[in-house]
C-alpha positions in Angstrom: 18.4 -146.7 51.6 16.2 -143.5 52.3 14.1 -142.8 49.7 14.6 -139.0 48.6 11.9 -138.4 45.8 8.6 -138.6 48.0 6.6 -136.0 47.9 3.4 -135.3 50.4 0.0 -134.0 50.1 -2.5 -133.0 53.1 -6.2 -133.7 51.1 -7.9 -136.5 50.7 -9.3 -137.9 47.3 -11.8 -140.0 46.1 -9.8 -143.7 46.3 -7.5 -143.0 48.8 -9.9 -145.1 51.1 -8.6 -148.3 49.1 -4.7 -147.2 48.9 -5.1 -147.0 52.7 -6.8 -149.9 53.3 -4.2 -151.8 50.7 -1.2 -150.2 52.6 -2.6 -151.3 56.4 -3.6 -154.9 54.8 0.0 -154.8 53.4 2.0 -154.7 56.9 0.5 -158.1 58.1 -0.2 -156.5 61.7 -3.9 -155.4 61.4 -6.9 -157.1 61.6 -9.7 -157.0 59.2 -11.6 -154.3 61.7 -8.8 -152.5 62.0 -8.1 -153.1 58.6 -11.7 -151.3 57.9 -11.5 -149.0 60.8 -8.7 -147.5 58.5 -10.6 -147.2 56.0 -13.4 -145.7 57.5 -11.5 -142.8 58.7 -10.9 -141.7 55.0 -14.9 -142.2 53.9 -15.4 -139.8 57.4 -13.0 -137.1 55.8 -14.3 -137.6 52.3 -17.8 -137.2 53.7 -17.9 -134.4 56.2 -14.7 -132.7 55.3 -12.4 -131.2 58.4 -15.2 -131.2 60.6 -14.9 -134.8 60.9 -11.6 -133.8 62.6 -9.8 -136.2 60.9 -6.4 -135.4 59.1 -3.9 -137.1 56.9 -0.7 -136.7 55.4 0.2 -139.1 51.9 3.6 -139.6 50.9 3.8 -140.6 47.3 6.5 -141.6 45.3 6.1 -141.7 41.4 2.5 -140.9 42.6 1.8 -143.8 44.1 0.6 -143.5 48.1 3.7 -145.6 49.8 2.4 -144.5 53.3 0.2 -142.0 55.1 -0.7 -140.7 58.6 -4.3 -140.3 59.8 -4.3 -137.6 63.0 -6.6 -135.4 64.8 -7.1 -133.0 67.6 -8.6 -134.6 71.0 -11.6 -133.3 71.6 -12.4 -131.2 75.0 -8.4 -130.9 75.2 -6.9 -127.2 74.1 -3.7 -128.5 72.9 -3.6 -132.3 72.2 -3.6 -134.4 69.0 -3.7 -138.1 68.5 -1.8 -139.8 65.6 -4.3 -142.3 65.0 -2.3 -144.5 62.3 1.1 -144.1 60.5 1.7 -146.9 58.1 3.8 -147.5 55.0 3.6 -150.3 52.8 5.1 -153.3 53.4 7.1 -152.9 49.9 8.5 -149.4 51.1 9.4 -150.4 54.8 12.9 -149.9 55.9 13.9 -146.8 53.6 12.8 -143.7 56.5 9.5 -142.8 55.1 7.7 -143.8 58.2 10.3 -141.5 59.9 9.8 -138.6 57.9 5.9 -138.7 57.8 6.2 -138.6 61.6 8.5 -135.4 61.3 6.2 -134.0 58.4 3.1 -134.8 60.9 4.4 -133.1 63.5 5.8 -129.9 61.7 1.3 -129.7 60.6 0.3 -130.8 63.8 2.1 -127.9 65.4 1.6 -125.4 62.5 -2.2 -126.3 64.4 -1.9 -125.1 67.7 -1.0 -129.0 69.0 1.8 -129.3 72.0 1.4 -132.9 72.6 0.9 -136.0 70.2 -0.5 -139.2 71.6 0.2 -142.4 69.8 -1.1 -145.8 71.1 -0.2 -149.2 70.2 -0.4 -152.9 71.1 1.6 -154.8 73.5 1.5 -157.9 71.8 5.0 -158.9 70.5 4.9 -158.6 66.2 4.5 -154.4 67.7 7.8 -154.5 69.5 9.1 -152.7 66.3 6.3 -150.0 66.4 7.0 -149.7 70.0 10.8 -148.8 69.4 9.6 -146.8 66.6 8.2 -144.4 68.9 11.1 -144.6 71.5 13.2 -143.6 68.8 11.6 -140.5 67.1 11.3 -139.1 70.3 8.1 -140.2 72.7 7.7 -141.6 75.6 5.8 -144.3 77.1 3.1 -142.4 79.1 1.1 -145.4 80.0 0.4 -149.1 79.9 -3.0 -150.5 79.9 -3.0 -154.5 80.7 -5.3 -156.3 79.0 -7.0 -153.6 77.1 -7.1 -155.2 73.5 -7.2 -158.4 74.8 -6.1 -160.7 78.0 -2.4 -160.4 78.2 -2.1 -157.4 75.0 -1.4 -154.0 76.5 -2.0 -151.1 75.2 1.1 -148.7 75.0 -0.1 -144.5 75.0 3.4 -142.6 73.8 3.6 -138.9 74.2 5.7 -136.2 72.5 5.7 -132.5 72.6 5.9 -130.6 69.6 
């Protein structure tokens, strides 16, 4: 069942740093650095604004934050973004709001000046669903790094142009 009341906003409030830390805790695939890494991204923005060069994109439903993306230009590049995270909460999985974030990400990221979106990923096997994610809005695997995270987790670069 998609979901058709969400509605999105592009700035970043005071206490989004703990809906976005309960939202990555939520999905069970992060750990507790990442878990704060996330977080952390939202203090940057908070702090220093869009000179941090961090971005993000809220959905809400019933104004409640169900899921988010956190991107950003690559620096030295003229043309490239990453998508740093996209997450939705574990309660709101399933029902296409990770899907349309992704469109509504892309729609801003090009509205930007950006041609290409990088998105990376583990190789473990609990990210097999992330990785098909990606496969099926329309990147491609544009690298595999053995070992990076850890012996035997890969890490997974997908590209798509916008």
């Amino acid at each position: 069942m998609i979901i058709s009341n969400i509605r999105f906003r592009e700035n970043v409030l005071s206490g989004d740093e703990l809906k976005v830390e309960e939202i990555v805790r939520s999905t069970g695939f992060f750990s507790e650095d990442e878990i704060s890494i996330a977080r952390e991204l939202v203090e940057e923005r908070l702090a220093k604004g869009i000179e941090s060069g961090y971005f993000f994109l809220f959905a809400e439903v019933e104004n409640e934050i169900v899921g988010y993306t956190c991107f950003g230009p690559i620096p030295a590049t003229k043309h490239s973004f990453d998508l740093y995270w996209i997450a939705v909460h574990s309660n709101f999985r399933g029902k296409g709001i990770g899907k349309i974030l992704n469109v509504e990400t892309e729609k801003i990221i090009a509205g930007m000046g950006g041609h290409n979106v990088y998105a990376e990923t583990s190789g473990r096997g609990q990210y097999e669903p992330t990785r098909a994610f990606y496969v099926n809005n329309g990147y491609t695997e544009g690298a595999v790094l053995e070992d990076f995270y850890a012996p035997g987790d890969a890490k997974y670069i997908y590209v798509k142009s916008v």
